[in-house]
C-alpha positions as CSV (number, residue, x, y, z in Angstrom):
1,X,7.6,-7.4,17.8
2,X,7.0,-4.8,14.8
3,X,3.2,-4.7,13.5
4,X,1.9,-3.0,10.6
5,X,-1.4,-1.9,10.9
6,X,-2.8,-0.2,7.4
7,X,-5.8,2.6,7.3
8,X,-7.7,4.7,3.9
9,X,-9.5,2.2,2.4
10,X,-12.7,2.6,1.3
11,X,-15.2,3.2,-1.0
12,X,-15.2,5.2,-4.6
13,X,-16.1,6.0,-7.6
14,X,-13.9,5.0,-11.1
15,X,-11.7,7.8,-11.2
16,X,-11.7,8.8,-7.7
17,X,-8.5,8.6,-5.7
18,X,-7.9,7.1,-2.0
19,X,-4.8,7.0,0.6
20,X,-3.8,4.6,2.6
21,X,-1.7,4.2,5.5
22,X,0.4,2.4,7.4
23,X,1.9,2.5,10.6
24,X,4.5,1.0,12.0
25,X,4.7,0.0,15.9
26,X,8.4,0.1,16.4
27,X,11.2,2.1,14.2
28,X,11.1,1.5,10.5
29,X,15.0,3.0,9.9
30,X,15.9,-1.0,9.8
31,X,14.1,-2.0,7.7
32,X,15.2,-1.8,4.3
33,X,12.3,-2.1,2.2
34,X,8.4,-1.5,2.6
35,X,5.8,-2.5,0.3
36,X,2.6,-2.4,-0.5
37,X,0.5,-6.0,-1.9
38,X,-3.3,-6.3,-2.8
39,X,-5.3,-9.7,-3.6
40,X,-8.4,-9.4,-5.2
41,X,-11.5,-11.9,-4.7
42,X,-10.3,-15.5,-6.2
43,X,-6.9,-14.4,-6.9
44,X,-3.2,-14.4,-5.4
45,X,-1.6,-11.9,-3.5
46,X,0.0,-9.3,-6.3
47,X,3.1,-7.0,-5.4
48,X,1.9,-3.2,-6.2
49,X,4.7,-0.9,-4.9
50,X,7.8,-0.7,-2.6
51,X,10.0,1.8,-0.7
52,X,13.7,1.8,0.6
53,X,14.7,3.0,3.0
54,X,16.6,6.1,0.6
55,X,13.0,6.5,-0.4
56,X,13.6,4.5,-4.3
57,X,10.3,3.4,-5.5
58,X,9.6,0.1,-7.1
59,X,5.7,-0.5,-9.1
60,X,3.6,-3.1,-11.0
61,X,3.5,-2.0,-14.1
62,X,-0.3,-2.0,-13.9
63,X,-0.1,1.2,-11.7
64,X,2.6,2.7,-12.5
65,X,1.8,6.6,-14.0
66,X,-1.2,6.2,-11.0
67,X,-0.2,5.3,-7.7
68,X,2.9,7.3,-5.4
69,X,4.4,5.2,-2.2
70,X,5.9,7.5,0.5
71,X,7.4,7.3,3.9
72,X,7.8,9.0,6.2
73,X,10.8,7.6,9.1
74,X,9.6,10.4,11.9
75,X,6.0,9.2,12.2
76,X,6.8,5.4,11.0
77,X,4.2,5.5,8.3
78,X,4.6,4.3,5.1
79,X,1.9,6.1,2.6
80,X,0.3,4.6,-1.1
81,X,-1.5,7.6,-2.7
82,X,-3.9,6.3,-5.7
83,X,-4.9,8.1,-8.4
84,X,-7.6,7.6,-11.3
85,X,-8.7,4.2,-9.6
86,X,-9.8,1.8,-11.8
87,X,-12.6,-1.2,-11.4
88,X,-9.8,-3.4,-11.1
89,X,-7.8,-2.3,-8.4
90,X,-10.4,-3.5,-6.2
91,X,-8.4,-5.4,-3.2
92,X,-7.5,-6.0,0.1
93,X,-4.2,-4.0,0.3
94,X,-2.1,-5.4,2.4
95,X,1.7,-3.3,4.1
96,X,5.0,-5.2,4.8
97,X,8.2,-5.0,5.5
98,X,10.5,-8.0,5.7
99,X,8.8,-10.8,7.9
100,X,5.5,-8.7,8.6
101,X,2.0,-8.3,7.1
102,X,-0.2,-5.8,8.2
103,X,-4.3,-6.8,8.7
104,X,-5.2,-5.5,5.3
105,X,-7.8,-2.3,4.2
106,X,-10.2,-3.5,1.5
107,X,-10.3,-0.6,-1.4
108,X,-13.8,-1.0,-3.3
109,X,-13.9,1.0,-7.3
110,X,-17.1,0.9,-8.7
111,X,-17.5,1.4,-12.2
């Protein structure tokens, strides 16, 4: 059974950047499509970003310009660079791929 367990999170400042992880337990080649979600305090769960396997990127439109995915298929790790964090990208972020969540890494942006 795949799991997905993220890493990165963390504390910063407005501005800042972070990078979070994720690494997969078994081989990611089959799976077509990973992704990144977030769900902030009181809210739903929010698609931010996804990955095929080719490597074609997908984004919210609220972080688009500011956040890169990556993968890399030798080390099973999928990657979600962030850039000029705002206040509101506070989350838990959250990997998949089809079928799996990972545990989630909280990302704190104070202001």
């Amino acid at each position: 059974q795949v799991q997905l367990v993220e890493s990165g999170g963390g504390l910063v400042q407005a501005g800042g950047s972070l990078r979070l992880s994720c690494a997969a337990s078994g081989s990611i080649f089959r799976f077509s499509v990973m992704g990144w979600h977030r769900q902030a305090p009181g809210k739903q769960r929010e698609f931010v970003a996804s990955i095929t396997a080719s490597g074609s990127a997908n984004y919210v439109d609220s972080v688009k310009g500011r956040f890169t995915i990556s993968r890399d298929n030798a080390k099973n790790t999928v990657y979600l660079q962030m850039d000029n964090l705002k206040p509101e990208d506070t989350a838990v972020y959250y990997c998949s791929s089809p079928g799996v969540w990972g545990q989630g890494t909280q990302v704190t942006v104070s202001s």
